[in-house]
Residue, then its C-alpha position, 0 to 999 in steps of 0.5 A: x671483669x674483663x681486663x686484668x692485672x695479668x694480661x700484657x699492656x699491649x694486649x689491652x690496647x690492641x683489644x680494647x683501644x679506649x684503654x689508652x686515655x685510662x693508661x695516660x691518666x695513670x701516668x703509664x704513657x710509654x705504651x708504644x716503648x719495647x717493654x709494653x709489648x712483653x709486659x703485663x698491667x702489673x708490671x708496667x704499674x709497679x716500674x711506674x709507681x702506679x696503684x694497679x688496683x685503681x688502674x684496672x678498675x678505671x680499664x674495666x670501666x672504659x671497657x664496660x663503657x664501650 
């Protein structure tokens, strides 16, 4: 697994691009806003309602696909 629940939001998208579309789907579409420069995946899920589980699962496969 490459990506994790841990790491920050903007450092998946800055390490791998085509996490962006994934994070859209997810419905977690604030990733220029302020808080995605200090927050992890976790955290992002959790202020959005969103099963960060499914979220890293989908990350990992785009990244995996790459």
């Amino acid at each position: 697994m490459k990506i994790t629940k841990t790491m920050g939001i903007q450092e998946v998208v800055e390490k791998y691009p085509e996490s962006v579309p994934v994070f859209f789907k997810h419905g977690l579409g604030c990733l220029g806003c302020a808080a995605a420069h200090f927050e992890t995946i976790e955290q992002g899920a959790i202020a959005h309602g969103i099963n960060v589980d499914a979220l890293i699962a989908d990350l990992n496969k785009a990244a995996a696909d790459k």
